[in-house]
C-alpha positions in Angstrom: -37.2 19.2 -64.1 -40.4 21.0 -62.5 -40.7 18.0 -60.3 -37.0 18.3 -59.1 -37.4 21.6 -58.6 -40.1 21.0 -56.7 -38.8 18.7 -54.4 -35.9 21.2 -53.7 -38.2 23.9 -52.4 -39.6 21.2 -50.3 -35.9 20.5 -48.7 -35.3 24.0 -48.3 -38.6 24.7 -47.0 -38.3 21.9 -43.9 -34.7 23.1 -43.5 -36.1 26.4 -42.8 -38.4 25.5 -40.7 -35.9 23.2 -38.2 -34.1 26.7 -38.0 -37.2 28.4 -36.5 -37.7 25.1 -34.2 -34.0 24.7 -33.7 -33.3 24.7 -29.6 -29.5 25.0 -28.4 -29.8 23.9 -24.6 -26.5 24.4 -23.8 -26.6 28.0 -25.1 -27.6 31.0 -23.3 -28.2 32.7 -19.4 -26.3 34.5 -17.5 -23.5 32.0 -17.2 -23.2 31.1 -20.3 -23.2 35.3 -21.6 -20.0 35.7 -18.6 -18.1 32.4 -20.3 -18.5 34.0 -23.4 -17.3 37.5 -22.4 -14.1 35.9 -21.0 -13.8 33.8 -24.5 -14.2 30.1 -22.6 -17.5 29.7 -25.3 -18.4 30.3 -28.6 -22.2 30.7 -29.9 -20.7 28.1 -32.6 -18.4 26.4 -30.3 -18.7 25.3 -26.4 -14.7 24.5 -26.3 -15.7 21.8 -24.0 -11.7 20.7 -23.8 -10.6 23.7 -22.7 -13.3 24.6 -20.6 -13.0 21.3 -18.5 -9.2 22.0 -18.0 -9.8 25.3 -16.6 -12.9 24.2 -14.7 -11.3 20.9 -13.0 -8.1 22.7 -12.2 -10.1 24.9 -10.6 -11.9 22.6 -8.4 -9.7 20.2 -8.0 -5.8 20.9 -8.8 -5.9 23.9 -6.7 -6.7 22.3 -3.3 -4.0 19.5 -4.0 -1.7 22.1 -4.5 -2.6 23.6 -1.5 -1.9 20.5 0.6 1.5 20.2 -1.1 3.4 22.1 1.7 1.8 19.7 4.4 4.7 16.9 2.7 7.3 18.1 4.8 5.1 17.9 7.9 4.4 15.0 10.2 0.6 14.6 8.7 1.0 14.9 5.3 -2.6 16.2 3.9 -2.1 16.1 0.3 -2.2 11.8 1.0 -5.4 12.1 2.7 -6.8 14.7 -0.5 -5.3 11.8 -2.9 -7.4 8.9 -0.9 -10.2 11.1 -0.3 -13.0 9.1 -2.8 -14.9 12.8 -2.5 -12.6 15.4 -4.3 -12.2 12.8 -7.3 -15.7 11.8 -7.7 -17.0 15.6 -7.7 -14.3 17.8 -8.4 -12.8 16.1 -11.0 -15.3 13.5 -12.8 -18.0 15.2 -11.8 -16.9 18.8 -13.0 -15.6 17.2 -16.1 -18.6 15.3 -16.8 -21.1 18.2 -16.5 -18.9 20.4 -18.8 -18.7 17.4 -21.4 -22.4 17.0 -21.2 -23.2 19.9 -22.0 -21.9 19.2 -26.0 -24.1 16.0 -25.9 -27.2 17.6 -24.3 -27.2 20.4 -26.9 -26.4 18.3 -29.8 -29.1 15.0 -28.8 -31.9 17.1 -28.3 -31.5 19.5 -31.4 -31.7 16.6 -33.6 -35.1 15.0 -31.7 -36.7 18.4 -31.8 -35.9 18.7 -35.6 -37.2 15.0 -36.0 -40.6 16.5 -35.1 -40.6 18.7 -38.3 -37.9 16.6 -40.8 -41.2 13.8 -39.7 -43.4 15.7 -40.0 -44.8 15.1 -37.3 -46.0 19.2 -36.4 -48.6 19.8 -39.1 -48.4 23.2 -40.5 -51.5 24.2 -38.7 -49.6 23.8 -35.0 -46.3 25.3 -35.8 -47.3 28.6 -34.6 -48.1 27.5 -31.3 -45.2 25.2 -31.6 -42.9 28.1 -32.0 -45.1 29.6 -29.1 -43.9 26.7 -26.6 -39.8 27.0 -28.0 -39.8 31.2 -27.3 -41.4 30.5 -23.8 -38.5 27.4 -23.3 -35.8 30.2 -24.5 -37.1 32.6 -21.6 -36.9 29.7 -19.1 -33.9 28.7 -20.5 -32.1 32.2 -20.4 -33.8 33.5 -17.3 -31.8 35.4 -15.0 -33.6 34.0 -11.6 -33.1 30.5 -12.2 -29.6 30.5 -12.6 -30.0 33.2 -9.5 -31.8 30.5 -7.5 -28.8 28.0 -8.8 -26.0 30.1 -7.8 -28.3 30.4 -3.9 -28.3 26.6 -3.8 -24.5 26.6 -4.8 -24.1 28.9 -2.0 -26.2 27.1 0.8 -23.9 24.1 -0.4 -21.1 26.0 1.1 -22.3 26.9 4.1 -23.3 23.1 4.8 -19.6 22.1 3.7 -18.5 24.7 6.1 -20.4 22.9 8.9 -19.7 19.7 8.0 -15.6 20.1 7.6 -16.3 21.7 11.4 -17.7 18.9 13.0 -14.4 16.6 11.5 -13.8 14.2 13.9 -10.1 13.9 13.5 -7.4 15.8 11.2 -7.8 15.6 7.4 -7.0 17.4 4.4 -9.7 20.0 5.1 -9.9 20.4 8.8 -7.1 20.3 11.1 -8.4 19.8 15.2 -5.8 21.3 17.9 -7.4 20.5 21.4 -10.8 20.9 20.7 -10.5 24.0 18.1 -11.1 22.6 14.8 -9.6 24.6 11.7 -10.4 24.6 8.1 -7.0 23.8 5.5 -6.4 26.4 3.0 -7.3 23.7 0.7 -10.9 23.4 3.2 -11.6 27.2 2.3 -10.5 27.0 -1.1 -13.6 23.5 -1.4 -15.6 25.4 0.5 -16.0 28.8 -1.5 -14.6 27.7 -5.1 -14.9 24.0 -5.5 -18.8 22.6 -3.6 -20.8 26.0 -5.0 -19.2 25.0 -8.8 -20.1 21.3 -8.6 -23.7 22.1 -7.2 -23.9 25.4 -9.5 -23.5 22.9 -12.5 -25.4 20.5 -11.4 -28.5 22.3 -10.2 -28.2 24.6 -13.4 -28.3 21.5 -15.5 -31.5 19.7 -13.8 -33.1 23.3 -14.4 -32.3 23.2 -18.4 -33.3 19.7 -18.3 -36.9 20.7 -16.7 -36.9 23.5 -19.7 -36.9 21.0 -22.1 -39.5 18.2 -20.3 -41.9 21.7 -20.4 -41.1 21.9 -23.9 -41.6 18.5 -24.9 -45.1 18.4 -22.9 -45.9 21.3 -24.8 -45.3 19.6 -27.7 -47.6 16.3 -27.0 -50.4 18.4 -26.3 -50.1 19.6 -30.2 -52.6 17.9 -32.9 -49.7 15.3 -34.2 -49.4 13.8 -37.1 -49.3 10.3 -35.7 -50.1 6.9 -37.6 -50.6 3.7 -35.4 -48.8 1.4 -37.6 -45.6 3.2 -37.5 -43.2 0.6 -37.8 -41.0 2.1 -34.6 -44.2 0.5 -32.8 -44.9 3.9 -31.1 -46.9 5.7 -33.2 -43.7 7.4 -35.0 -42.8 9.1 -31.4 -39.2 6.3 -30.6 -36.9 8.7 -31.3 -38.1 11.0 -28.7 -38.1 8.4 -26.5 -34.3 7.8 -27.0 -33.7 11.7 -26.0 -32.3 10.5 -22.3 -29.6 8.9 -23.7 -27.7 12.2 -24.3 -28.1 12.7 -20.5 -25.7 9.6 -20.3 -22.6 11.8 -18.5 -24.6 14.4 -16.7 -26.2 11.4 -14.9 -23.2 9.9 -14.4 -21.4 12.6 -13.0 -24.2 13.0 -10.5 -24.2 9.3 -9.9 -20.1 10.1 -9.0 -20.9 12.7 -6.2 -23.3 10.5 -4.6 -21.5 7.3 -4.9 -18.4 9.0 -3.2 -20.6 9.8 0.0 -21.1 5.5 -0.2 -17.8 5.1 -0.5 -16.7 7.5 2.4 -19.6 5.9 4.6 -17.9 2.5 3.9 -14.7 3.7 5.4 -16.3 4.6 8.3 -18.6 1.7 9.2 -19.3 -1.4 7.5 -21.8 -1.2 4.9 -24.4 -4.7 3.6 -25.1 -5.7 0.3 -28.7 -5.4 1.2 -28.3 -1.7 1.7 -26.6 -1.1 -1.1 -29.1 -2.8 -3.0 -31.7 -0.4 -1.6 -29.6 2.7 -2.3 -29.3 1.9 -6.0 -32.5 0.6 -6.6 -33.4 4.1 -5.0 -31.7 5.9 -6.9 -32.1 4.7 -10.6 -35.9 5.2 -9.8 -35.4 8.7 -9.2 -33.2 8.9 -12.4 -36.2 7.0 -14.5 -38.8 9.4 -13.3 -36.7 12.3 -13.9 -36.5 11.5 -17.6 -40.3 9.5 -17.5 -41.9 12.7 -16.5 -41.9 14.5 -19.8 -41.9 11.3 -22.1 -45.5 10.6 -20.1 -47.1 13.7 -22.0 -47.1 11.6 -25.2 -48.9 8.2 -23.7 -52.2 9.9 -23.5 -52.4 11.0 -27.3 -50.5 7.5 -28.5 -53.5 5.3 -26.0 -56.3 7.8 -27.8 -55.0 7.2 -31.2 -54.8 3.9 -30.6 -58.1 3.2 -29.6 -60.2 5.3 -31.9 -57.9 3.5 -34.8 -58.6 0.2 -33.5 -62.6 1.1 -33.0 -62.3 2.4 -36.7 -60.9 -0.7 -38.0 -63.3 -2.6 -36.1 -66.2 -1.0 -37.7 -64.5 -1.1 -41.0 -63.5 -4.9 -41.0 -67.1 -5.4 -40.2 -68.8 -3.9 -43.4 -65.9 -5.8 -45.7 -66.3 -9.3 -43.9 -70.3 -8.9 -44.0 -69.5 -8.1 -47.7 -67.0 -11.2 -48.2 -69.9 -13.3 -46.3 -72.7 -11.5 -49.1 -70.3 -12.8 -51.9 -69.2 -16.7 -50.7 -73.5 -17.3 -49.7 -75.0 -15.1 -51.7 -76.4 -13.4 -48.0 -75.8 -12.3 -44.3 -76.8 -14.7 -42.2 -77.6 -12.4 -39.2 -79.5 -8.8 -39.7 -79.6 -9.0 -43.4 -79.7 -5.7 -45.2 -80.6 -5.3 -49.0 -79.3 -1.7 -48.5 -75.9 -3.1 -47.4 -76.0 -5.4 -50.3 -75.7 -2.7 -52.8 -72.9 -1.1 -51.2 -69.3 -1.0 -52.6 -66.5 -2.5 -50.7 -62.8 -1.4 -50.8 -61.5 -5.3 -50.2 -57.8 -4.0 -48.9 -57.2 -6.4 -45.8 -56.7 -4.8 -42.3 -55.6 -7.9 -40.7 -52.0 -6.7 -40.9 -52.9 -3.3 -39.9 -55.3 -3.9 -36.8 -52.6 -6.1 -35.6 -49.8 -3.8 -35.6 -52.4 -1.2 -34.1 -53.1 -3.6 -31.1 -49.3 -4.1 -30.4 -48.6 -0.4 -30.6 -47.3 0.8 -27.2 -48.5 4.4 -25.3 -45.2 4.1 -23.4 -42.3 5.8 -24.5 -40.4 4.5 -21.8 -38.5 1.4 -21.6 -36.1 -0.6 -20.3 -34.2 -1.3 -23.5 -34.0 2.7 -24.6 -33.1 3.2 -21.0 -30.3 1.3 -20.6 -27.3 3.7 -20.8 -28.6 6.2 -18.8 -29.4 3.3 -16.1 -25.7 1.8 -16.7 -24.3 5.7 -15.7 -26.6 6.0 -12.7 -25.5 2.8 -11.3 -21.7 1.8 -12.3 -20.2 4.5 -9.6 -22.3 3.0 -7.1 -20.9 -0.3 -8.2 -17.3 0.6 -8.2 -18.1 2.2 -4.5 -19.5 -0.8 -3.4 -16.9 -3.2 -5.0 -14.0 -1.7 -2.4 -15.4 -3.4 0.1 -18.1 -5.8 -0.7 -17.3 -8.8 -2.8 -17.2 -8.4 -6.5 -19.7 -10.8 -7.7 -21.9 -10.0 -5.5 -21.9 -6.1 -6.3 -22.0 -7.2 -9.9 -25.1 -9.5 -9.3 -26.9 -6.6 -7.9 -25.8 -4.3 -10.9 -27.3 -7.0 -13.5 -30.6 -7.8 -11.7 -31.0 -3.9 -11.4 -30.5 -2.8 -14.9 -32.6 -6.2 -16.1 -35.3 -5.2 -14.2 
């Protein structure tokens, strides 16, 4: 009964502290405090449903209905907004999957942070200045500049759309030309003020919250953890966190939509190789890889130190029991006998098991095979845009040989 008991306090103990540790990244700023004054969020509910509706409408229903009165015309724009690859990729996945995302994120990176304490892998010793490193990620999380500087980039955006709908070479569903006077659409204005700043406004805010946590998780490796190198995960009991970019899976690939459209759109206008689309993926999934390898680095230097000082331990150790094994089959040590030694007692557990499994232990929390689904979102729109005009097994060749690498 007292040992029941026991264990009970112990659950409700750990529980308690995952509350203290417990990091909602989806929660919080600016943003977030204006959705949930006009009752889009919840603090226990994102309504992720409702919010993409009302976000992709937004973006992207409004300006088709704006090019709806151009059907009785002679140049019908709402065909061209229908064809246009860019309106679809970033106004409508891309919106979509940045709102969706946002449940993942939150809900992927709760449950690593509590792995660190359900492990344990904090000791109780580091959990103040764990809880130190989680109010500082709160600040940067909530911080009113950030999402300042977010909503600046948003707004650059649309002056660069604004240029770039100018300088239109013919008509199209943003820009009409008359002589050599070019004029933006309705629907133009309405991309230009409403639709660009909310796509870059998500996505830079969500590349911020992301950096919030790779500061938090570096935080974290530099703590004294409670690592053992013969974890069976092969990493020193650190896999899971490794697994953490997974939950990135549909921010990355609405990203990888916005910039797969601009392929797309370059495709229609001149003639694009499979080397170069080779290059431009190969690019890009780099860039996605060191975005998430940058904060699972923090962790190789305390997983290489543990390994080697356990290795050097069980070196020495398997020395004194094999001299002692060598004592007791010929009654001495053949080299640099020692009756001191002799008298010594031996534990005779076998680290032959142990030393190996610490010698195949890995200081890299990043692989290919944990990797995979982020890769697969970072490089499928890039696929489908190449696919339109390339041939399909040769688009899919590059796809495998990329995510194989």
């Amino acid at each position: 009964m007292a040992k029941t008991k026991l264990v009970a306090q112990s659950t409700s103990e750990v529980a308690l502290q995952q509350d203290r540790l417990e990091y909602l990244a989806s929660h919080g700023g600016p943003f977030f405090e204006l959705q949930r004054r006009l009752n889009l969020v919840h603090e226990r509910n994102l309504h992720t449903g409702r919010r993409i509706l009302l976000f992709v409408a937004a973006a992207w229903v409004i300006p088709l209905l704006l090019t709806l009165p151009t059907l009785a015309s002679q140049t019908p724009t709402v065909l061209a907004y229908l064809t246009d690859p860019g309106p679809w990729a970033r106004f409508f996945v891309g919106i979509a999957a940045f709102l969706a995302a946002e449940q993942a994120v939150e809900a992927g990176l709760r449950r690593k942070l509590g792995q660190f304490l359900r492990a344990p892998l904090i000791p109780i010793a580091s959990q103040g200045l764990a809880m130190i490193a989680l109010d500082k990620a709160m600040a940067r999380r909530n911080s009113t500049l950030a999402e300042t500087a977010c909503l600046a980039l948003a707004i650059i955006s649309a002056f660069l759309a604004f240029a770039t709908f100018k300088q239109a070479p013919s008509t199209s569903w943003a820009a009409t030309v008359t002589g050599d006077v070019r004029h933006l659409t309705l629907a133009g204005w309405w991309c230009v003020f409403i639709s660009i700043p909310l796509f870059i406004f998500l996505f830079t805010r969500g590349v911020w919250r992301h950096l919030v946590w790779a500061y938090l998780l570096r935080s974290i490796a530099r703590l004294d953890l409670r690592l053992v190198s013969t974890h069976p995960d092969g990493k020193g009991g650190l896999a899971f966190v490794g697994e953490y970019p997974n939950a990135y899976v549909l921010f990355v690939f609405g990203v990888s939509c916005g910039m797969a459209a601009a392929v797309a759109k370059h495709q229609m206008q001149a003639d694009l190789s499979a080397a170069t689309l080779t290059t431009i993926m190969a690019v890009w999934l780099l860039i996605v890889l060191a975005f998430f390898a940058y904060p699972l680095s923090a962790f190789s230097k305390p997983l290489r130190q543990m390994k080697d000082r356990t290795l050097l331990t069980m070196s020495a150790r398997a020395t004194t029991q094999q001299r002692a094994s060598e004592r007791k089959a010929i009654g001495e040590n053949v080299v640099a006998p020692d009756a001191k030694e002799a008298e010594q007692t031996i534990d005779p557990v076998d680290l032959s098991k142990q030393y190996e499994q610490t010698r195949k232990l890995s200081s890299m929390l990043v692989n290919r095979k944990t990797l995979l689904p982020v890769a697969a979102a970072a490089l499928i729109p890039f696929a489908i845009a190449g696919a339109s005009k390339l041939p399909y097994k040769e688009v899919f060749s590059v796809l495998k040989k990329l995510l194989l690498i």
